[in-house]
LOVEXFI-335962 format. One record per residue (C-alpha): residue number from 1; chain; x, y, z. Coordinates in Angstrom, 2 decimals. Layout:
{pos NUM unit A x X y Y z Z}
...
END
This chain:
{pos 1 unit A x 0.00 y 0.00 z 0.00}
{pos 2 unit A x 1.12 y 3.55 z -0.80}
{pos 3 unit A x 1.03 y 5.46 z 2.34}
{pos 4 unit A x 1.97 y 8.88 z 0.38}
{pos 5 unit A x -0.92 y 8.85 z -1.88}
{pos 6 unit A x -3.49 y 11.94 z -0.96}
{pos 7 unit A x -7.06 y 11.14 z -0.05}
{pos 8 unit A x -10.30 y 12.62 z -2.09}
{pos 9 unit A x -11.12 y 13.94 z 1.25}
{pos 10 unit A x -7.71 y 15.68 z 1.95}
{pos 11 unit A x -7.77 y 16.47 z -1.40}
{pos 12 unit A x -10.73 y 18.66 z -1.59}
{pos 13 unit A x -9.99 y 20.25 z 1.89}
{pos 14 unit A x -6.65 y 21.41 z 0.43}
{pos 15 unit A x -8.43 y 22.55 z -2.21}
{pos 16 unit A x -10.87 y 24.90 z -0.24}
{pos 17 unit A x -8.01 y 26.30 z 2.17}
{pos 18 unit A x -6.58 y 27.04 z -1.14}
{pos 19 unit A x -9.75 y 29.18 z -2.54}
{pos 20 unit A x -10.55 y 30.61 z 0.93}
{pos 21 unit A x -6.77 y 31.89 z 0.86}
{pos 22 unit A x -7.08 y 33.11 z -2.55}
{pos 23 unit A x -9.80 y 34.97 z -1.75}
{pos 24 unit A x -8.94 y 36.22 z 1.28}
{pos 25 unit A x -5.68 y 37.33 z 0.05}
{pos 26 unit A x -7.72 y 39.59 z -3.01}
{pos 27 unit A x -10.59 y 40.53 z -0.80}
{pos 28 unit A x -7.12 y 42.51 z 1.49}
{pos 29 unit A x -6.01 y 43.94 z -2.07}
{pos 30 unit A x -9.60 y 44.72 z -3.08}
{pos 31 unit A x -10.41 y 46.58 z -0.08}
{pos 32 unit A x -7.45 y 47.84 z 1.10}
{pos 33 unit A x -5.53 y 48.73 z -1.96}
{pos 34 unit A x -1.77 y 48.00 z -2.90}
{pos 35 unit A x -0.22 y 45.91 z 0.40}
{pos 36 unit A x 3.70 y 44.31 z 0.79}
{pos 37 unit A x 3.82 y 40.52 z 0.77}
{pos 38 unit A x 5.02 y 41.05 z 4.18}
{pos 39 unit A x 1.68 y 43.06 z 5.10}
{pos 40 unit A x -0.26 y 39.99 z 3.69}
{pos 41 unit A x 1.57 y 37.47 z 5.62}
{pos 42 unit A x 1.30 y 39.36 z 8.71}
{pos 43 unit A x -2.77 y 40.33 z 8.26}
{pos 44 unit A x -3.40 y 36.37 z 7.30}
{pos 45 unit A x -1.00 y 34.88 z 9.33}
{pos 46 unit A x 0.47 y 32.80 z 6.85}
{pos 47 unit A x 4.38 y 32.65 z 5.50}
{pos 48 unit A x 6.07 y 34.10 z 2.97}
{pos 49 unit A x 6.33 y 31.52 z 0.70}
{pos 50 unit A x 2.40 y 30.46 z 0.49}
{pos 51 unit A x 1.14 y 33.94 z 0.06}
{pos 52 unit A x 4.12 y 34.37 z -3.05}
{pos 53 unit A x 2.22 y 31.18 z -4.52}
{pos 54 unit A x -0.95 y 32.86 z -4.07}
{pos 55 unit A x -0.19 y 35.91 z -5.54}
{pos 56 unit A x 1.41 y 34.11 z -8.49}
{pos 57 unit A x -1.44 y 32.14 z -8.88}
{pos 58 unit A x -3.95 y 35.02 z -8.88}
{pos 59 unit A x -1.17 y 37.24 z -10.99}
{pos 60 unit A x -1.46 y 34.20 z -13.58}
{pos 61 unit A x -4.98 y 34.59 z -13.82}
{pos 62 unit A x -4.88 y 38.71 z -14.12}
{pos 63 unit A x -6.42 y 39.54 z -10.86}
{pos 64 unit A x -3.46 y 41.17 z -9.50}
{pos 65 unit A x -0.13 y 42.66 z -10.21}
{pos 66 unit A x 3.40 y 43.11 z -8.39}
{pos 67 unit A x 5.79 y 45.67 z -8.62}
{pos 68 unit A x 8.83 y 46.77 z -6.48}
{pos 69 unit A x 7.50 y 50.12 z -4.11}
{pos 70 unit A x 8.32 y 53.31 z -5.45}
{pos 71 unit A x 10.79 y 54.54 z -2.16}
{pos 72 unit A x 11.31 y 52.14 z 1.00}
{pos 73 unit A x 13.77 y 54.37 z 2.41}
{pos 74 unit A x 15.16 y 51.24 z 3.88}
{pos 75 unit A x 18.01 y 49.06 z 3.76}
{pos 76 unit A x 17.83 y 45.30 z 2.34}
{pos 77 unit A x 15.73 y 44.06 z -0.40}
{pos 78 unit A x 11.93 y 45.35 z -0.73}
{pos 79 unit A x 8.69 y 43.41 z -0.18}
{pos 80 unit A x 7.09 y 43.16 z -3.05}
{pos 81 unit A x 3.54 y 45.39 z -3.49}
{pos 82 unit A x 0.55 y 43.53 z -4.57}
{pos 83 unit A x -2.02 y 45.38 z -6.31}
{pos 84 unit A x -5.47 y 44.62 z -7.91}
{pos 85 unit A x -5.69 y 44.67 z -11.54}
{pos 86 unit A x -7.82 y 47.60 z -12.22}
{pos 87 unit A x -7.88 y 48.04 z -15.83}
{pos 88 unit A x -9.44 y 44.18 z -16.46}
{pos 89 unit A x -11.78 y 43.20 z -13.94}
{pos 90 unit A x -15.15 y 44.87 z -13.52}
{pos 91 unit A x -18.82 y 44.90 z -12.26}
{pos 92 unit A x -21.63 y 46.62 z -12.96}
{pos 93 unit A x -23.48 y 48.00 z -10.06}
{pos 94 unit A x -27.07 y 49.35 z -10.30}
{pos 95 unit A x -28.57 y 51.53 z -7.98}
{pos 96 unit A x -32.62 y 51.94 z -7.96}
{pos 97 unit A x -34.01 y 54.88 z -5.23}
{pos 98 unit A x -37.13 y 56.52 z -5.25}
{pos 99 unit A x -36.16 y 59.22 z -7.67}
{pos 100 unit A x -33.07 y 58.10 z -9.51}
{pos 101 unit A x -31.64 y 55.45 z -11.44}
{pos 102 unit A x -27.81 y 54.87 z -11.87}
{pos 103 unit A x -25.53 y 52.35 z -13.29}
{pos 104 unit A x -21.46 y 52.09 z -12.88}
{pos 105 unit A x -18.46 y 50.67 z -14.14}
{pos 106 unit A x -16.51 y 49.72 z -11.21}
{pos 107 unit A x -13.29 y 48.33 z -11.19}
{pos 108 unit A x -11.40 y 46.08 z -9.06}
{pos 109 unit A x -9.89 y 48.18 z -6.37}
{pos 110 unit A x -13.45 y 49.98 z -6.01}
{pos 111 unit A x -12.74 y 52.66 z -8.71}
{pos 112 unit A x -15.80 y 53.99 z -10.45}
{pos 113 unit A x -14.40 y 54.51 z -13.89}
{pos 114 unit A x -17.88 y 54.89 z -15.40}
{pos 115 unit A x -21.56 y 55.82 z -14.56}
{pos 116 unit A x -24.99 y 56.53 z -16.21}
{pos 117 unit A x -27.98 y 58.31 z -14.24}
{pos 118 unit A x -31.34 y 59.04 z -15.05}
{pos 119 unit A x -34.46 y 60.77 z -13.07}
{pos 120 unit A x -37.26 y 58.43 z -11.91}
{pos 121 unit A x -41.17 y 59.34 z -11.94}
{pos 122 unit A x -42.90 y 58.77 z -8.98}
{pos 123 unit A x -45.14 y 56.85 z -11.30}
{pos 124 unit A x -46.24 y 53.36 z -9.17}
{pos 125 unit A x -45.21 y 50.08 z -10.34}
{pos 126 unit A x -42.87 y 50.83 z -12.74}
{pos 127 unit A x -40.76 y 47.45 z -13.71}
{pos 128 unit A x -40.47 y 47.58 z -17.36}
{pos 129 unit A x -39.29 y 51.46 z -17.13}
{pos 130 unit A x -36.77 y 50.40 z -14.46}
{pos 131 unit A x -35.33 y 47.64 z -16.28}
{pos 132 unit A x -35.15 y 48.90 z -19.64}
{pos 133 unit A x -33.45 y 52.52 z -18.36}
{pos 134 unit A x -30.83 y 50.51 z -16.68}
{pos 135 unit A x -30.02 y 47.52 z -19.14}
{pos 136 unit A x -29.53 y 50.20 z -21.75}
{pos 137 unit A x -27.14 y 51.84 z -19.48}
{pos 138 unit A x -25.46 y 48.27 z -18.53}
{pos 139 unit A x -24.88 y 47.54 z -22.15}
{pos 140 unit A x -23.75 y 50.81 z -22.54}
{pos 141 unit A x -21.00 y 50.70 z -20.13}
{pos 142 unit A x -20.05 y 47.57 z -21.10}
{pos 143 unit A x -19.31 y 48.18 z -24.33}
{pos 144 unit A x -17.26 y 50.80 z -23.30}
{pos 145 unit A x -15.22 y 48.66 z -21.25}
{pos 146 unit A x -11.28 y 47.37 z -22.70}
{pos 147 unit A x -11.73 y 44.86 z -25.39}
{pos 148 unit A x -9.46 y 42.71 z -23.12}
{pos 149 unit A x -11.38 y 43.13 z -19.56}
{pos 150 unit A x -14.02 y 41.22 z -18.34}
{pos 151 unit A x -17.23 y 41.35 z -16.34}
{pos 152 unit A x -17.11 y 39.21 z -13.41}
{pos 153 unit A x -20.80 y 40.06 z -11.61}
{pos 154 unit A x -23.71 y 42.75 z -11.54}
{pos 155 unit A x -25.17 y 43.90 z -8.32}
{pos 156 unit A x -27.83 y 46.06 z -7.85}
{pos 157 unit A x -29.74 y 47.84 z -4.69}
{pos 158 unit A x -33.30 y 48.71 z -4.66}
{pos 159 unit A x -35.44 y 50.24 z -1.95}
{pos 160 unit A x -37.27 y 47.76 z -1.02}
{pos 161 unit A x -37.30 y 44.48 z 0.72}
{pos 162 unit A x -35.74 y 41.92 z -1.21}
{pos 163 unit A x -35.86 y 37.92 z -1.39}
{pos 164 unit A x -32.87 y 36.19 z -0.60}
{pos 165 unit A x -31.35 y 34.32 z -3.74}
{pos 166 unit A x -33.83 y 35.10 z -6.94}
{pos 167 unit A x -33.77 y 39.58 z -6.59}
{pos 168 unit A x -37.32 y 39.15 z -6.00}
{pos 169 unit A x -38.89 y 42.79 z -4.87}
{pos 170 unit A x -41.10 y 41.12 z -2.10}
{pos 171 unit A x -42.58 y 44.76 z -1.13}
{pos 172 unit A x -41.59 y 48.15 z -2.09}
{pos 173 unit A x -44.28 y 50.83 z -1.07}
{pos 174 unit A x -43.40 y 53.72 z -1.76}
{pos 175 unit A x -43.24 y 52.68 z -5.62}
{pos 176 unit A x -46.17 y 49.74 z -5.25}
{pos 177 unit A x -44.07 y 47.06 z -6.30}
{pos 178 unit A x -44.43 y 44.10 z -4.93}
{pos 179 unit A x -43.42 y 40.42 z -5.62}
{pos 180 unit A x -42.20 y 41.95 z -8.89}
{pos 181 unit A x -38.98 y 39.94 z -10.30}
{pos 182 unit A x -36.68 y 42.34 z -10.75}
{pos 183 unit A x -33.29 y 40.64 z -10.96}
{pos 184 unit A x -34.14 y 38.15 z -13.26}
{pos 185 unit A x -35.56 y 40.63 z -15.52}
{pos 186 unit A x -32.60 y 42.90 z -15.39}
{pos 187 unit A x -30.54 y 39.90 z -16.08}
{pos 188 unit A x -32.16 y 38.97 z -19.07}
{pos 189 unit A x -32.55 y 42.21 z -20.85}
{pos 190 unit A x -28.44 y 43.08 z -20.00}
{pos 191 unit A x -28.40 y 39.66 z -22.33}
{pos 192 unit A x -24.57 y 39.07 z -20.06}
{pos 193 unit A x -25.29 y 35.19 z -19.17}
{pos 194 unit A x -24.51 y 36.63 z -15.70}
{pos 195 unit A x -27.01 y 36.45 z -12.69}
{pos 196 unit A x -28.08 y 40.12 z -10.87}
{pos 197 unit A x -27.24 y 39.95 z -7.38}
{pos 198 unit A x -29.82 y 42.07 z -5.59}
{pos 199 unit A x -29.54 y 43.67 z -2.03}
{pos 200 unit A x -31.61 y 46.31 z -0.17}
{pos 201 unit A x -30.69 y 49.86 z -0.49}
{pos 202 unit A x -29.73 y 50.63 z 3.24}
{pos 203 unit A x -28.31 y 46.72 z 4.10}
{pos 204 unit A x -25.70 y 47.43 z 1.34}
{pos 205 unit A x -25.40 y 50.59 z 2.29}
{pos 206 unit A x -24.26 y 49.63 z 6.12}
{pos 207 unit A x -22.03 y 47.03 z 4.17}
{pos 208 unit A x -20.41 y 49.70 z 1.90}
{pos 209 unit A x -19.98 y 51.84 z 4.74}
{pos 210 unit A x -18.09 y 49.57 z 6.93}
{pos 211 unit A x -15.91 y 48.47 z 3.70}
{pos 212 unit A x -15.01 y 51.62 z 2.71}
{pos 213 unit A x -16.75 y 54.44 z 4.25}
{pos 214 unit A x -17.47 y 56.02 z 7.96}
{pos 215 unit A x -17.45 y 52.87 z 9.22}
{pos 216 unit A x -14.15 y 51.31 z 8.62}
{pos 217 unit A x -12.99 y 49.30 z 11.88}
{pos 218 unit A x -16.10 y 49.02 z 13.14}
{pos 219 unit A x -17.64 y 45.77 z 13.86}
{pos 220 unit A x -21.03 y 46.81 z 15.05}
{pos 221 unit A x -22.75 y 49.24 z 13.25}
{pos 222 unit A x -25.78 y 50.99 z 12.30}
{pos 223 unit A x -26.54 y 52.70 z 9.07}
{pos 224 unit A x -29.66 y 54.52 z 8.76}
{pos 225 unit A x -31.07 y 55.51 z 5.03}
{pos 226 unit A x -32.88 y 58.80 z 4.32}
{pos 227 unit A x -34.96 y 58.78 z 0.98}
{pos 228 unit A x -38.62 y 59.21 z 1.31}
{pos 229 unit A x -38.97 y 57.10 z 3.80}
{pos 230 unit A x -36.00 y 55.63 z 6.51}
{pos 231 unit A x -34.33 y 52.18 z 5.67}
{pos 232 unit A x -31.48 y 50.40 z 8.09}
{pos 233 unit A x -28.93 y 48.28 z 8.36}
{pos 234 unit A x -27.46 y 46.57 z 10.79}
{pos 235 unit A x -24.15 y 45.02 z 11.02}
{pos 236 unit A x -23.31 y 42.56 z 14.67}
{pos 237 unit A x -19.73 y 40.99 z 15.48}
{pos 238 unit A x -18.77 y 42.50 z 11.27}
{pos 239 unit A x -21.19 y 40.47 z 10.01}
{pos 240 unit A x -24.82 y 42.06 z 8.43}
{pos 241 unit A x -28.29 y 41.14 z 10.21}
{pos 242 unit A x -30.48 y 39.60 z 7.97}
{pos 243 unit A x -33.13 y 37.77 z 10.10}
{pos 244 unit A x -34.65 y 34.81 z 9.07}
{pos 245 unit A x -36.01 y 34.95 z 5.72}
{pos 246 unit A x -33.83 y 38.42 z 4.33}
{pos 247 unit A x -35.89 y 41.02 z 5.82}
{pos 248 unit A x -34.25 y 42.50 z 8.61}
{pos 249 unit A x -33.64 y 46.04 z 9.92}
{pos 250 unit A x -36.66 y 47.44 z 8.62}
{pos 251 unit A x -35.85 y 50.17 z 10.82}
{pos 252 unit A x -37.93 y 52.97 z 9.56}
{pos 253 unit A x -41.11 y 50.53 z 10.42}
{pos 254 unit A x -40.19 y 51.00 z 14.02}
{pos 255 unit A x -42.75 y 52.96 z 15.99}
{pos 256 unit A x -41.58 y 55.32 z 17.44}
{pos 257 unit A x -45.44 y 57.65 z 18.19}
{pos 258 unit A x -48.16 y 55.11 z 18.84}
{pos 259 unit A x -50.86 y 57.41 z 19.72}
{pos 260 unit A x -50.81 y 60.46 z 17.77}
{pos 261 unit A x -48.57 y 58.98 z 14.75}
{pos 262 unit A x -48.49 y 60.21 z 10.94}
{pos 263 unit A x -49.68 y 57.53 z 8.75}
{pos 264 unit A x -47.00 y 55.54 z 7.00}
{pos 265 unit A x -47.09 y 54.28 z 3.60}
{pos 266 unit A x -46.80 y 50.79 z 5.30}
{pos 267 unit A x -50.35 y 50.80 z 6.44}
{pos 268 unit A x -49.00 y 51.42 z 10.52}
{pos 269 unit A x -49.04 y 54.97 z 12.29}
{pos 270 unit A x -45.99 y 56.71 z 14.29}
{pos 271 unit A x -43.20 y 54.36 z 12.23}
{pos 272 unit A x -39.98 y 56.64 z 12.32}
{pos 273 unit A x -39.57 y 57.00 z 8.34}
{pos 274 unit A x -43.36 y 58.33 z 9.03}
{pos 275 unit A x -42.37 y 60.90 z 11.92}
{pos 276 unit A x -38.68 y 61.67 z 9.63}
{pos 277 unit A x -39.02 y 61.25 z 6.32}
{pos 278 unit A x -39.36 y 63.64 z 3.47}
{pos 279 unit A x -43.17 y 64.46 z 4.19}
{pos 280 unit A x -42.98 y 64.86 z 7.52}
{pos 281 unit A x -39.75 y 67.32 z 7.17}
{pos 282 unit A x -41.96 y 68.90 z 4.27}
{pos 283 unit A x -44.91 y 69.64 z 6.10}
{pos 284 unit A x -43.25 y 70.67 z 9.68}
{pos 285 unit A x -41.71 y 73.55 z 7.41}
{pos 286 unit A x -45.00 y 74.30 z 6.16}
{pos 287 unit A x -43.95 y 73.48 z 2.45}
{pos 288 unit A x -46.37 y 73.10 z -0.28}
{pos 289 unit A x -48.05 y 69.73 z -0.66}
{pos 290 unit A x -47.24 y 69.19 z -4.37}
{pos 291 unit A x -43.48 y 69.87 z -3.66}
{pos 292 unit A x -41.27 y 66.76 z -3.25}
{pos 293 unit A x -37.86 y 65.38 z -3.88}
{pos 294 unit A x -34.35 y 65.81 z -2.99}
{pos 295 unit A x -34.50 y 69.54 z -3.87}
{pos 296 unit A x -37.36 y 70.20 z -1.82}
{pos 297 unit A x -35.69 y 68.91 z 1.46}
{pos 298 unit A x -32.39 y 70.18 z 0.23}
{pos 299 unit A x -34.00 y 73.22 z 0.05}
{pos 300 unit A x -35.79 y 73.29 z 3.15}
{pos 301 unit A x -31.71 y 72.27 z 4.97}
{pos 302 unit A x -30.27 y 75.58 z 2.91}
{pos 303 unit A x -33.10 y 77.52 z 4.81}
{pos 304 unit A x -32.46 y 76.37 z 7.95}
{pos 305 unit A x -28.78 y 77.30 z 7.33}
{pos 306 unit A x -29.86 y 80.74 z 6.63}
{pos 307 unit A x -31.71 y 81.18 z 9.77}
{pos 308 unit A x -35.21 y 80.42 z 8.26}
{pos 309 unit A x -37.18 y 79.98 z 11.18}
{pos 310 unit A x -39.88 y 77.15 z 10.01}
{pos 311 unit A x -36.87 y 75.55 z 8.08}
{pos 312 unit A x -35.28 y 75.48 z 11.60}
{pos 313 unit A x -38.01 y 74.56 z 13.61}
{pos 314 unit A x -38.52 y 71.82 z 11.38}
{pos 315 unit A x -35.29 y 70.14 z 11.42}
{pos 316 unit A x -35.92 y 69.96 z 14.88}
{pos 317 unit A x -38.95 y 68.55 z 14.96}
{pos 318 unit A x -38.47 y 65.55 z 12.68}
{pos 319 unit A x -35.00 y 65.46 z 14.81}
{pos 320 unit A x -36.36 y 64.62 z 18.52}
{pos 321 unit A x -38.15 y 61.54 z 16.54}
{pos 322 unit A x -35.28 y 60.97 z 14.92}
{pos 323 unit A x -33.24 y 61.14 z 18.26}
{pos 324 unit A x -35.69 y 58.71 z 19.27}
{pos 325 unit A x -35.63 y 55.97 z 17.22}
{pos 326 unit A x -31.80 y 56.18 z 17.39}
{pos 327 unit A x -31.83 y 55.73 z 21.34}
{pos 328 unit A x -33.87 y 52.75 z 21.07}
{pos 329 unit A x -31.16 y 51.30 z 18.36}
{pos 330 unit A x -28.46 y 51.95 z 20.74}
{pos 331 unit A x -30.39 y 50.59 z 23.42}
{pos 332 unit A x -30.66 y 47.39 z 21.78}
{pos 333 unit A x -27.78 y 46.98 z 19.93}
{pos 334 unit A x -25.00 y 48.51 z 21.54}
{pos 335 unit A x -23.54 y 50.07 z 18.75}
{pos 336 unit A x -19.55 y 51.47 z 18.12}
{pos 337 unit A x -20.79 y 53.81 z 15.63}
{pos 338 unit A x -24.41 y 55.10 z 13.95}
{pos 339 unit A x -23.79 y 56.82 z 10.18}
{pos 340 unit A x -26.84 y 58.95 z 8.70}
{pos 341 unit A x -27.09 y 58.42 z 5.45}
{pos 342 unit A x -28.99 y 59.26 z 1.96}
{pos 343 unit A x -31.26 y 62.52 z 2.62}
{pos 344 unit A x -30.32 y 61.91 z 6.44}
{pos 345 unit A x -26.80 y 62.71 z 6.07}
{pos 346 unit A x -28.04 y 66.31 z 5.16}
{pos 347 unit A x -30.82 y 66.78 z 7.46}
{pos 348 unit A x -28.59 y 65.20 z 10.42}
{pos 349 unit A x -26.48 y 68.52 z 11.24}
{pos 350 unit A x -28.98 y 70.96 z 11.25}
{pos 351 unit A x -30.90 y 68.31 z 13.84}
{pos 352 unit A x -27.49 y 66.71 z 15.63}
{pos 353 unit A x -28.65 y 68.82 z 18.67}
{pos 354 unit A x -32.26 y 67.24 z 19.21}
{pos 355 unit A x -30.41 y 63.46 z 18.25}
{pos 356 unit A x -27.94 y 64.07 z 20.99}
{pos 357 unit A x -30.17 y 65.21 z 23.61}
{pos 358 unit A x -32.49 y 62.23 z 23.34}
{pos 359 unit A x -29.54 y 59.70 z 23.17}
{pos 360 unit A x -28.44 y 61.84 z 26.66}
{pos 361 unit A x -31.88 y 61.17 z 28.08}
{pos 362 unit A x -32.84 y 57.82 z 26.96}
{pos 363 unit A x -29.93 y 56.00 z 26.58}
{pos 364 unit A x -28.11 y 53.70 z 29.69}
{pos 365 unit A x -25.13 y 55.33 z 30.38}
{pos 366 unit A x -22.92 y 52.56 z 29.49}
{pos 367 unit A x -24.42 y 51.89 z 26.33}
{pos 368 unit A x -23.70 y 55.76 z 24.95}
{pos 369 unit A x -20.41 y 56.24 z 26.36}
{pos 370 unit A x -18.59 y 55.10 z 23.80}
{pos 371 unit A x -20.82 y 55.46 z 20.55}
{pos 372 unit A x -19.98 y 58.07 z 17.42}
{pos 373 unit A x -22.27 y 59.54 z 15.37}
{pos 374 unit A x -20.99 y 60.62 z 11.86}
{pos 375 unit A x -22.76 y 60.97 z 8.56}
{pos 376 unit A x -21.78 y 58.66 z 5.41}
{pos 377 unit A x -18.66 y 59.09 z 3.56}
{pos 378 unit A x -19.72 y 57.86 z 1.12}
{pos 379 unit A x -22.60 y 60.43 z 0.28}
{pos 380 unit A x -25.74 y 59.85 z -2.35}
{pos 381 unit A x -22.94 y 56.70 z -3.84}
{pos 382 unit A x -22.84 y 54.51 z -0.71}
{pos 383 unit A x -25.52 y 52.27 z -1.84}
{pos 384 unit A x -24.26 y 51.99 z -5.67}
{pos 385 unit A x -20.91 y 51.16 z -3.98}
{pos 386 unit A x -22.22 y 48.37 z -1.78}
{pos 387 unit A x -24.18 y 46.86 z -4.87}
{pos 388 unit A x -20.55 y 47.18 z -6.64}
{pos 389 unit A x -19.62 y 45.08 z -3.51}
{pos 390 unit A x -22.46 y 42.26 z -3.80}
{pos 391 unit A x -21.65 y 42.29 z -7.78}
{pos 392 unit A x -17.53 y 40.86 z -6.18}
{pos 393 unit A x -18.63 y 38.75 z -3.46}
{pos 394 unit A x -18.72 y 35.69 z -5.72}
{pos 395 unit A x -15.23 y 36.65 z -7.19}
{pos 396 unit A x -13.71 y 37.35 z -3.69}
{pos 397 unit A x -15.18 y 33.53 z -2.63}
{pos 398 unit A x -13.64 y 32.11 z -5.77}
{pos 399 unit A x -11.65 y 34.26 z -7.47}
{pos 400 unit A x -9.84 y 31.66 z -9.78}
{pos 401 unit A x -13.29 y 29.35 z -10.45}
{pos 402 unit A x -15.13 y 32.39 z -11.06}
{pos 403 unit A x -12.74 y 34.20 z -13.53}
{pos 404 unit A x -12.45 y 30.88 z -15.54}
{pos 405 unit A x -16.49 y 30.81 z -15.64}
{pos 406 unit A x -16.31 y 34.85 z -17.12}
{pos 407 unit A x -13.57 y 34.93 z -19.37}
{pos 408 unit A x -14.09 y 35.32 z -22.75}
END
């Protein structure tokens, strides 16, 4: 008997130690940018010599590239810098919100080299529209792409709560859509062969954030998304909370004003996207009833700057809720850091004051000792970049497997 010989069994777990290190190793380059060997082999506790086969291996295959540094300033032969190849791998990311539609090139590396946008009537259930504005852009972009780069994944984020696995638009109302199958549709009119990976705006928000925005080095975290209405996310131990069928951190449906509550496009009273949102800042500032829209809050925010009284007043007012529904958040979840985003991240300063003071009152002491409060970094483009993100998850899984599947 041949004692040397390698199992099937030990076979196949070398084999997945081998992918999981191959990704890991490009999810580091992905996210973090150019890194040393050295930096790699620290950060993944591996040595020297199995991260220089992984990065030949994944050089081989044109994920990344090496190249001496520019300047050590040090004595002794360099560590190599590992860097993702931008110019050949790509997703396209989609981004659906209430009033826009956009579409991006993104590279790997998490450079936007490309984008298309286009307004979006508040006009109900509006699938076909959707689809065909944005796989006209898709196709668009990529032909544009390098004759030699390839597509590797499409993600896309829609406001709205989303099935697990298909892209299935369980329930969207502010638009009226519901069970409407929206990734498979986009798939097939891009005409790719590649599934669309969709998430919920505000969950890939949180997850773009903590990548690569506000949140960096955080492990618990909680995003909160400002379009009409309030989405969440919610990320526990670096890891996003999902619940049990997808449909977690609906946090604008928390109720925040039982009794006396606005009435919430839900079908509840007193939810916090009711008591926040656009309509509620609209009306506190006593704005017209046919005005709506980015520019209408935007506008009300430039008033309040200016000292506009009712513009004030009404920052304030949607504020204490908001300060609110934040307190109970922080209550429950402990939190290192909470990041406004979408509209939020420009309402937020003119109503930090009301936030604060509720979080002060209503909050244990040792639960808001420690928290931060900051708005996105990533502005209006945090949720396009964490649909650029779910378009790479497959690639950062299985980076070799998957690039032998896409290439031309």
């Amino acid at each position: 008997m041949l004692m040397n010989q390698t199992t099937p069994e030990v076979g196949l777990a070398q084999e997945e130690i081998r992918r999981h290190n191959a990704g890991t190793l490009l999810r580091h380059v992905h996210l973090g940018g150019p890194v040393s060997r050295t930096a790699l082999a620290e950060r993944m506790r591996l040595n020297r010599s199995t991260i220089m086969a992984l990065t030949a291996e994944l050089t081989a295959a044109g994920l990344v590239r090496e190249e001496l540094p520019a300047d050590t300033g040090r004595a002794g032969r360099p560590s190599l810098m590992v860097r993702p190849e931008s110019d050949r791998v790509y997703v396209l990311a989609f981004d659906v919100a209430v009033d826009r539609l956009v579409a991006a090139r993104v590279t790997l590396g998490g450079i936007m080299l490309d984008r298309r946008e286009a307004v979006r009537p508040r006009a109900g259930a509006d699938l076909d529209r959707v689809v065909e504005v944005l796989a006209r852009f898709g196709r668009q972009l990529h032909r544009a792409a390098p004759p030699d780069s390839v597509c590797v994944g499409v993600g896309a984020s829609y406001c709205g709560m989303i099935r697990p696995g298909d892209g299935m638009v369980r329930f969207g109302p502010d638009m009226g859509w519901v069970d409407q199958a929206f990734g498979s549709e986009l798939g097939r009119r891009l005409g790719l062969g590649l599934p669309v990976s969709v998430g919920n705006e505000a969950h890939l928000g949180a997850l773009a954030e903590q990548q690569r925005g506000a949140g960096v080095g955080f492990q618990n975290l909680i995003y909160l998304h400002g379009d009409v209405g309030v989405g969440g996310g919610i990320i526990v131990g670096g890891k996003l909370l999902d619940g049990d069928s997808g449909y977690a951190c609906e946090l604008g449906h928390m109720v925040v004003n039982p009794h006396n509550g606005r009435p919430c496009g839900c079908g509840s009273h007193g939810c916090l996207e009711a008591e926040v949102g656009e309509r509620a800042l609209l009306d506190a500032a006593h704005r017209p009833a046919e005005l709506s829209g980015r520019d209408a809050v935007r506008a009300v925010v430039s008033d309040a700057d200016r000292g506009d009284p009712a513009a004030r007043d009404a920052l304030h007012h949607v504020g204490d809720w908001l300060g609110i529904g934040v307190a109970n958040l922080i209550n429950l979840f402990n939190p290192g850091i909470v990041i406004f985003g979408g509209m939020l991240r420009e309402m937020y300063p003119g109503a930090a004051a009301q936030v604060r003071a509720r979080i002060a009152a209503n909050v244990l002491p040792v639960a808001r000792e420690r928290v931060r409060l900051r708005t996105s970094a990533l502005g209006d483009d945090a949720t396009l970049v964490g649909a650029a993100e779910l378009g790479f998850s497959e690639l950062l899984a299985n980076p070799l497997g998957v690039l032998t599947r896409t290439s031309p």
